[in-house]
LOBAMI-797242 format. One line per field, with one value per residue (C-alpha): residue in three letters; x, y, z. Coordinates in nm, 2 decimals. Each point is the difference from the previous one (the first is absolute). Layout:
BEGIN
resn	ALA, ... $
east	X, ... $
north	Y, ... $
up	Z, ... $
end
This chain:
BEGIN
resn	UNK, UNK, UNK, UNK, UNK, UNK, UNK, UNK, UNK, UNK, UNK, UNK, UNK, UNK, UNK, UNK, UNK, UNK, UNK, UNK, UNK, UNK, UNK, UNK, UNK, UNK, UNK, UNK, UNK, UNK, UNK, UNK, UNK, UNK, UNK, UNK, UNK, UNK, UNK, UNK, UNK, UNK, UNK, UNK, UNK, UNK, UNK, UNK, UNK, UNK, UNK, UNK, UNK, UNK, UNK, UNK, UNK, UNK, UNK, UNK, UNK, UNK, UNK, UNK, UNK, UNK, UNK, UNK, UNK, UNK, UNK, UNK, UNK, UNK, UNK, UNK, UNK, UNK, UNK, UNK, UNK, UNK, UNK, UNK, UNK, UNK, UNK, UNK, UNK, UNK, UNK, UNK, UNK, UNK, UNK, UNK, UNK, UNK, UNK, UNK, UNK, UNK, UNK, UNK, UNK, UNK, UNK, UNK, UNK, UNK, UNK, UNK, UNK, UNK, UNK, UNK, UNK, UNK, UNK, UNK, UNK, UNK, UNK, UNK, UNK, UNK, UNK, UNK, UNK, UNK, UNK, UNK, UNK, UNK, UNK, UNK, UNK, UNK, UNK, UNK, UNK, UNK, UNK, UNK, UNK, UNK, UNK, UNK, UNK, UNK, UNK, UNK, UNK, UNK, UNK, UNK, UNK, UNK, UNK, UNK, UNK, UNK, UNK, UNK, UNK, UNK, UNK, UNK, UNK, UNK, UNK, UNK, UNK, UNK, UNK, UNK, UNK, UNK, UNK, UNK, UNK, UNK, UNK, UNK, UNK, UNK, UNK, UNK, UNK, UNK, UNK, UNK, UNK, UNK, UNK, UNK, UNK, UNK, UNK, UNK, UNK, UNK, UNK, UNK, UNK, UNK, UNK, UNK, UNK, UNK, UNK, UNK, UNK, UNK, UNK, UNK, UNK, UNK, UNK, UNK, UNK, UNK, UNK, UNK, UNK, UNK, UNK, UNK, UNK, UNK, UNK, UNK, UNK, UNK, UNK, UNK, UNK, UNK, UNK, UNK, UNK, UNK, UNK, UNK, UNK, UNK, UNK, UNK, UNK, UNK, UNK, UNK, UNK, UNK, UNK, UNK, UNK, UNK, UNK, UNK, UNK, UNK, UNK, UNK, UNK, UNK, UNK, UNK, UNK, UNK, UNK, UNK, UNK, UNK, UNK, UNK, UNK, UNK, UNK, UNK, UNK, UNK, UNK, UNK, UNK, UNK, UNK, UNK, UNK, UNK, UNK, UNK, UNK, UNK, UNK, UNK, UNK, UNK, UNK, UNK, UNK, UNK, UNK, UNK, UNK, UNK, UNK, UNK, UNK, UNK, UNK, UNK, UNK, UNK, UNK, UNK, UNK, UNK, UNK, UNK, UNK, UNK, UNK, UNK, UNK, UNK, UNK, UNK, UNK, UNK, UNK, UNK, UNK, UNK, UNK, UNK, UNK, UNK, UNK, UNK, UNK, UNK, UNK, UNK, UNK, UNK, UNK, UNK, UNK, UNK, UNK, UNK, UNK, UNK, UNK, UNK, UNK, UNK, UNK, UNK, UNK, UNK, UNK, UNK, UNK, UNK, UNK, UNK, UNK, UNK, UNK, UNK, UNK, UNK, UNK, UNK, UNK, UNK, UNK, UNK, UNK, UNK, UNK, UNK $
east	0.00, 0.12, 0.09, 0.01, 0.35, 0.03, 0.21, 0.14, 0.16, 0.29, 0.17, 0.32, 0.20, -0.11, 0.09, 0.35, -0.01, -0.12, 0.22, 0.36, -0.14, -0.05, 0.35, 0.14, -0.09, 0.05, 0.39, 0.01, -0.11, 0.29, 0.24, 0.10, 0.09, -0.14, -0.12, 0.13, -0.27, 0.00, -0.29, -0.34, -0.21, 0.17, 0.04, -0.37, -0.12, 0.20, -0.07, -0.34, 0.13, 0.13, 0.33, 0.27, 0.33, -0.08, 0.15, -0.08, 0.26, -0.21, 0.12, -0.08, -0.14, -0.13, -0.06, 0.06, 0.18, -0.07, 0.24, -0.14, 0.17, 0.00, -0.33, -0.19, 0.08, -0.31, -0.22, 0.11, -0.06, -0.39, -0.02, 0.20, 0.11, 0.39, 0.22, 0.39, 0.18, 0.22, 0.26, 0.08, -0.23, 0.12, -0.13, 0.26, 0.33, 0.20, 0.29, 0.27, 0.13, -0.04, -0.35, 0.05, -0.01, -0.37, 0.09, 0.09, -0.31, -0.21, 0.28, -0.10, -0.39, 0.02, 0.23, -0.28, -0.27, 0.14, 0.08, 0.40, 0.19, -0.36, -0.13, -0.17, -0.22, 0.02, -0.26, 0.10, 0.37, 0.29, 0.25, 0.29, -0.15, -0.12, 0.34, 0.15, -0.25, 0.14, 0.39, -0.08, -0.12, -0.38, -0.20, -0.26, -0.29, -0.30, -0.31, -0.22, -0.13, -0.03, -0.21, -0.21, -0.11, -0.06, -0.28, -0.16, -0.19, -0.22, -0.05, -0.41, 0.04, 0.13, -0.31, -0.15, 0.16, -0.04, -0.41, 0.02, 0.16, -0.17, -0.29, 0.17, 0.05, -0.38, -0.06, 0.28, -0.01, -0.37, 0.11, 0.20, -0.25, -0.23, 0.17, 0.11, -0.15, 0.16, 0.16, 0.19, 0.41, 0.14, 0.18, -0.38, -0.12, 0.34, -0.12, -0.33, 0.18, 0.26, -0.29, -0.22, 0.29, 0.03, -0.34, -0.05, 0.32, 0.32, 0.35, 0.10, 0.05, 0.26, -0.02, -0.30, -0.05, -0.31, 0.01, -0.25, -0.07, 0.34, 0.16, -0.12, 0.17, 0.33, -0.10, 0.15, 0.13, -0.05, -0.32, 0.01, -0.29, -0.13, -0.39, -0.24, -0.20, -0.35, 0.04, 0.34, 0.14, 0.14, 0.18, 0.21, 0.25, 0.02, 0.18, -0.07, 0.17, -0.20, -0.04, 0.33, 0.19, -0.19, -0.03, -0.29, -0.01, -0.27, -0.09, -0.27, -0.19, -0.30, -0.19, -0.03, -0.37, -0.25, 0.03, 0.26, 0.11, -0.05, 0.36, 0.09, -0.27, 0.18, 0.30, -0.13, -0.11, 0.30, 0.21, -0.25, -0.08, 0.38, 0.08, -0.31, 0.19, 0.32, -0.13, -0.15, 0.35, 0.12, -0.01, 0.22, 0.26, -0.02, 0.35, 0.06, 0.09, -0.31, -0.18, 0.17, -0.02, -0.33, -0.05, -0.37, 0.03, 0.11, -0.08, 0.28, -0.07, 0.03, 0.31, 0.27, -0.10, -0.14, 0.31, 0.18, -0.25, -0.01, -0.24, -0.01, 0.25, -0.02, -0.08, 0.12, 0.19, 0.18, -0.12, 0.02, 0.12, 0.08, -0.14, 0.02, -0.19, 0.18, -0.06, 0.31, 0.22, 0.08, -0.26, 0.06, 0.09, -0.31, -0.36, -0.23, -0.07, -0.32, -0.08, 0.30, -0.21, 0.09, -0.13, -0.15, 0.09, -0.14, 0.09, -0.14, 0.12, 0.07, 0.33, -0.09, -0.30, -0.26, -0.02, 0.09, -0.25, 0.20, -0.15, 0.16, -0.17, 0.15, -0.08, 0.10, 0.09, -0.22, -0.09, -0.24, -0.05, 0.25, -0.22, -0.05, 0.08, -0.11, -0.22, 0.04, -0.28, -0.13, -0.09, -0.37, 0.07, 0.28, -0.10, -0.35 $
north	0.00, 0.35, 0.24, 0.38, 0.16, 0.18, 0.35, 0.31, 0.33, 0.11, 0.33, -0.14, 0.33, -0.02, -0.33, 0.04, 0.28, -0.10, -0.35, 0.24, 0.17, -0.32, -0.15, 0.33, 0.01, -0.37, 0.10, 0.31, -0.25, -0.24, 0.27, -0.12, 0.28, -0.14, -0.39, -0.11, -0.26, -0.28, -0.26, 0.03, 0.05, 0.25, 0.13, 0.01, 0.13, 0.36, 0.01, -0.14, -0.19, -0.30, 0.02, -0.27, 0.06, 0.35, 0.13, 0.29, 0.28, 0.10, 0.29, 0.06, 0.36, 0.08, -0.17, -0.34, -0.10, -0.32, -0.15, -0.25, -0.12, 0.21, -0.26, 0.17, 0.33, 0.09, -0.25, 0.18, 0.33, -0.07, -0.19, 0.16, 0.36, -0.03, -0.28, 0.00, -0.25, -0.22, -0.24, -0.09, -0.28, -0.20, -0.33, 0.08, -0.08, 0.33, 0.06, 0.19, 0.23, 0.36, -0.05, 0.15, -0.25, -0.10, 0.09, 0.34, 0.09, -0.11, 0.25, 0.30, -0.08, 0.01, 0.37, 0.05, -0.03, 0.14, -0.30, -0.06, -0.18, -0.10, -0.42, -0.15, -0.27, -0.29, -0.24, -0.21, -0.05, -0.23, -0.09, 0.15, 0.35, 0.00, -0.09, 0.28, 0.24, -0.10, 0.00, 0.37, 0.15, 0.02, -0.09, -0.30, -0.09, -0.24, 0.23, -0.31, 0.05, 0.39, -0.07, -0.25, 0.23, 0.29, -0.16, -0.19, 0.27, 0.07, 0.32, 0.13, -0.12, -0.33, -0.06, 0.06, -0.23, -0.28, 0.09, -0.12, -0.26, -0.15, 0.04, -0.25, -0.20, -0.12, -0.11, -0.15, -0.19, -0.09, -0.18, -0.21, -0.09, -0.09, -0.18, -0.24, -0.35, -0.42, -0.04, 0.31, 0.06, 0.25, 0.16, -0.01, 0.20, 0.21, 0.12, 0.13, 0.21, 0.12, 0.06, 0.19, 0.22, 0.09, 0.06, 0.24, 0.20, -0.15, 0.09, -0.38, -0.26, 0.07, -0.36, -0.28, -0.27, -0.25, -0.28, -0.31, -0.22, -0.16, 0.31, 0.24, -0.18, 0.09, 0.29, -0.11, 0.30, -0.13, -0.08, -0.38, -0.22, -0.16, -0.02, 0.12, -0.23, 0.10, 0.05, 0.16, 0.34, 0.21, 0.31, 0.29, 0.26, 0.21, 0.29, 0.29, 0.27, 0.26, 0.41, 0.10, -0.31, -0.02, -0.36, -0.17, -0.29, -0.20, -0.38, -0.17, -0.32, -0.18, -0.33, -0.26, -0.07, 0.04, -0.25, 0.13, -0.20, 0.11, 0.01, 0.20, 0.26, 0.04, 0.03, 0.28, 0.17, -0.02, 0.12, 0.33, 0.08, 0.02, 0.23, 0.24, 0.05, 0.05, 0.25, 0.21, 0.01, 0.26, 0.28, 0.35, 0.08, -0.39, -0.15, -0.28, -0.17, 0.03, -0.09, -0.36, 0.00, 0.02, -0.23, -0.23, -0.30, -0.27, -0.38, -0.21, -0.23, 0.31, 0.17, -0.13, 0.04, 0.38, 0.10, -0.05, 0.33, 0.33, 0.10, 0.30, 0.20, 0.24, -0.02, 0.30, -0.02, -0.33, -0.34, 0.13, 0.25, 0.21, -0.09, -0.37, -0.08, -0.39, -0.21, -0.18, 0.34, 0.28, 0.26, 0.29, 0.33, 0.22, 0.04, -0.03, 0.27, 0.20, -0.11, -0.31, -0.28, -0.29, -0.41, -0.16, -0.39, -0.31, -0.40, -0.19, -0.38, -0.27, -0.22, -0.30, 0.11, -0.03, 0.35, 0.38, 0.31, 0.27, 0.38, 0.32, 0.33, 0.39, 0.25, 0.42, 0.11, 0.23, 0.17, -0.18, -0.35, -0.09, 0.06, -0.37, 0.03, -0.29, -0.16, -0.39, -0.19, -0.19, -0.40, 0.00, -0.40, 0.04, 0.27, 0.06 $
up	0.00, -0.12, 0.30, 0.00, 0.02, 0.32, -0.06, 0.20, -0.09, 0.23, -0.02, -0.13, 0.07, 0.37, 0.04, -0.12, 0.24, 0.30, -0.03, -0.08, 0.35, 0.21, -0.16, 0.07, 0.37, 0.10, -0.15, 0.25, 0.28, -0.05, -0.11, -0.32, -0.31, -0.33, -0.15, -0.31, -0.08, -0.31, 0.17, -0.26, 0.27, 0.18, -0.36, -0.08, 0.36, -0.08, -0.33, -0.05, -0.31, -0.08, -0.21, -0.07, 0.23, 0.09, 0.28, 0.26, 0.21, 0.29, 0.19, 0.37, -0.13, -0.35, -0.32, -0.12, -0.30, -0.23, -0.21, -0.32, -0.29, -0.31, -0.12, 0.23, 0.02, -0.17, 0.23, 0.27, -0.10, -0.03, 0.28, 0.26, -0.18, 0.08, -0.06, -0.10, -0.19, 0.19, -0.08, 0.34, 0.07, 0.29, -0.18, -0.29, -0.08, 0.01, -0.24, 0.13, -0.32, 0.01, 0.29, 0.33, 0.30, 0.11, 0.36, -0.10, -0.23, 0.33, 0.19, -0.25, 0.00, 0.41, -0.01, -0.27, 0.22, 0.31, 0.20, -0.09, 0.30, 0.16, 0.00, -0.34, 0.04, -0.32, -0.04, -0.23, -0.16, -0.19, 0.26, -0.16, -0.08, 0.38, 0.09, -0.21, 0.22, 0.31, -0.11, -0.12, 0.37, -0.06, 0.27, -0.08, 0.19, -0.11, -0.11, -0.02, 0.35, -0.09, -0.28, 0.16, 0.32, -0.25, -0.25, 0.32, 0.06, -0.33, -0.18, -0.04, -0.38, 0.13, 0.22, -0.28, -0.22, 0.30, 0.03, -0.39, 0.05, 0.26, -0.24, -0.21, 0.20, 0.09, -0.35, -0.06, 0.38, -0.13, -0.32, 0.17, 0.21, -0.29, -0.15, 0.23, -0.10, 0.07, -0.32, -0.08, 0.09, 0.23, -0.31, -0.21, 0.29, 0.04, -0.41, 0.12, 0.26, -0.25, -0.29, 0.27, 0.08, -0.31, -0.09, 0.31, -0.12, 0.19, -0.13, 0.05, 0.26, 0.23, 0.24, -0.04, 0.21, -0.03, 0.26, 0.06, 0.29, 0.10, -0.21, 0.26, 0.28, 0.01, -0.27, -0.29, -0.26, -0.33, -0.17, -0.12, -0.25, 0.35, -0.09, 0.24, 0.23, 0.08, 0.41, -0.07, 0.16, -0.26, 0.07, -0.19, 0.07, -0.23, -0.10, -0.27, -0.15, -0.09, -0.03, 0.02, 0.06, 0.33, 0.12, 0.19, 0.26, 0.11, 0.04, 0.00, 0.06, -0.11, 0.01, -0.31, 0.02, 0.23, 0.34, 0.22, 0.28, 0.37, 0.01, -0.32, 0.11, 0.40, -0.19, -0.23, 0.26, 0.23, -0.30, -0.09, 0.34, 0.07, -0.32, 0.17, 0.32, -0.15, -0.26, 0.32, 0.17, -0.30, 0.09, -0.04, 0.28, 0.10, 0.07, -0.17, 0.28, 0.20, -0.36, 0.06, 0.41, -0.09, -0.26, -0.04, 0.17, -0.25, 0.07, 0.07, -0.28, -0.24, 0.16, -0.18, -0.35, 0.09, 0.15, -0.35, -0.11, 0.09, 0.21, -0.22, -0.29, -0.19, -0.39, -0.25, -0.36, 0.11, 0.15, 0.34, 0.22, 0.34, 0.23, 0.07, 0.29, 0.01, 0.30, 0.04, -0.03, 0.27, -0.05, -0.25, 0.27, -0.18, -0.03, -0.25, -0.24, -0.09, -0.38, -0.02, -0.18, 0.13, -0.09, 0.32, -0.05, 0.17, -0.09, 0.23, -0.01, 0.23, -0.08, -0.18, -0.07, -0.30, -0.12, 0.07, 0.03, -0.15, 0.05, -0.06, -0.03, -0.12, 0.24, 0.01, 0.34, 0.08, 0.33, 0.21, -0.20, -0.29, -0.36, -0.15, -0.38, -0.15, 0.28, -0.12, -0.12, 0.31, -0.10, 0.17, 0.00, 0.25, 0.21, 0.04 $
end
């Protein structure tokens, strides 16, 4: 069945905009001068773009600059305004005849833009050319982490973009559900998903898991021609890349036919009524730790294969992000964050048993109660 494409304008000048200012002021909060980023999503996130091995010089103050290949000059210019050519790709070879030294073009750009003698932060790099950068003085940090705790918290065109989202997600959370039947494959059913996200106007699939019955339990990652049983639980975690190379995450989990067992419908419940309590614990100005102090109550049985999830993380450009709320790690030393969109996750299965519920749900932080996004479609045969 045809579905209608779900859109949204953002104000892409705004967004560029309001993402430089959150880079820029996570940078003043750990002291560190300029990033000299080459990772596509960070990539994409500044420039609301998506170009091949471009590459980003972010001041602590002021303007970025972009750096494409001479191919995409003209891209760039339409789709971001200012771009320069570069031939100082770090995934390159360099050739040594008559070209300056890479570690002292990223010396000029930094006098350039005010921050000579200060720390750079490089996400992503060949050995030798980061070796080079060391040898010649500069001082390196990691600007993954930087990165990360800037775009958790999301940008009024980003909330935007999620709302949308979310709004693809139903139908396409719905189709799989309809189309579950005894007979067809986990990779027949992970075609609807991939067809429906299409149809409602995805980019693409970023990660797609659909599990049955002994599948769900430990979850397995890969989609395989197992046929569905009728009494079967069949879940999904899915997620998909859509406006603006923002990604979703939610899971899912459904009955094949119509008789559930007293057992399959205590363990549904168990598993939903969990995700509830957690979502409620989300709050802005929350420490994370007290967010896992106070963590739902989780039956023994389950305990092991929940503690390899998050309790919650956050979701953005790539497959997840700051903060990771992660029950077997220290707590993160920070709170929660008025409009950080985070995935709420829940797999609820007992070692050696029969089958998994799997449940994850997108909210927005929000003051008072977290916003739900997608609000999953609840199987009335389980929980009722």
């Amino acid at each position: 069945m045809a579905r209608e494409r779900v859109a949204v304008k953002w104000d892409h000048e705004r967004l560029k905009r309001d993402r430089l200012a959150m880079l820029q002021a996570e940078m003043q909060r750990q002291d560190i001068g300029a990033l000299y980023l080459t990772e596509g999503n960070h990539v994409r996130y500044l420039l609301d773009a998506q170009v091949p091995v471009g590459k980003v010089f972010v001041p602590i103050e002021g303007e970025l600059q972009a750096f494409v290949r001479g191919r995409d000059i003209g891209y760039m210019q339409m789709a971001h305004g200012a771009a320069k050519r570069a031939d100082l790709p770090p995934t390159e070879v360099r050739e040594s005849d008559g070209r300056k030294d890479f570690a002292g073009e990223l010396r000029e750009l930094m006098a350039s833009g005010g921050v000579a003698g200060e720390r750079i932060g490089i996400d992503m790099m060949r050995p030798d050319l980061l070796l080079d950068l060391f040898q010649s003085g500069l001082t390196i940090v990691p600007a993954e982490l930087t990165c990360e705790r800037a775009n958790s918290v999301k940008t009024q065109d980003e909330l935007a973009m999620y709302r949308a989202i979310g709004k693809q997600y139903i139908p396409t959370l719905e189709a799989f559900r309809d189309a579950i039947e005894p007979g067809l494959t986990e990779l027949e059913l992970a075609a609807v998903v991939t067809g429906t996200w299409a149809n409602v106007g995805g980019e693409d699939v970023a990660q797609l898991n659909v599990c049955t019955q002994q599948n769900t339990n430990p979850w397995r990652r890969w989609s395989t021609d197992r046929q569905v049983q009728r009494g079967d639980i069949v879940g999904i975690d899915f997620h998909g890349r859509s406006f603006g190379g923002l990604r979703g995450d939610c899971s899912d989990t459904f009955l094949a036919g119509d008789d559930p067992t007293p057992e399959q419908r205590a363990h549904y419940r168990e598993a939903y009524e969990y995700l509830q309590a957690a979502i409620k614990l989300l709050r802005p100005g929350r420490p994370i730790s007290d967010v896992l102090a106070n963590q739902p109550p989780i039956p023994d049985r389950y305990r092991e294969q929940q503690f390899n999830y998050n309790l919650a993380h956050g979701v953005g450009i790539g497959h997840s992000g700051y903060p990771h709320i992660d029950p077997r790690r220290k707590p993160i030393d920070d709170v929660l964050q008025l409009d950080q969109v985070l995935a709420v996750e829940c797999h609820f299965g007992a070692d050696g048993g029969p089958y998994g519920v799997k449940l994850e749900e997108l909210i927005a932080v929000r003051d008072g109660e977290p916003e739900i996004l997608v609000g999953l479609p609840v199987d009335a045969r389980l929980y009722s």
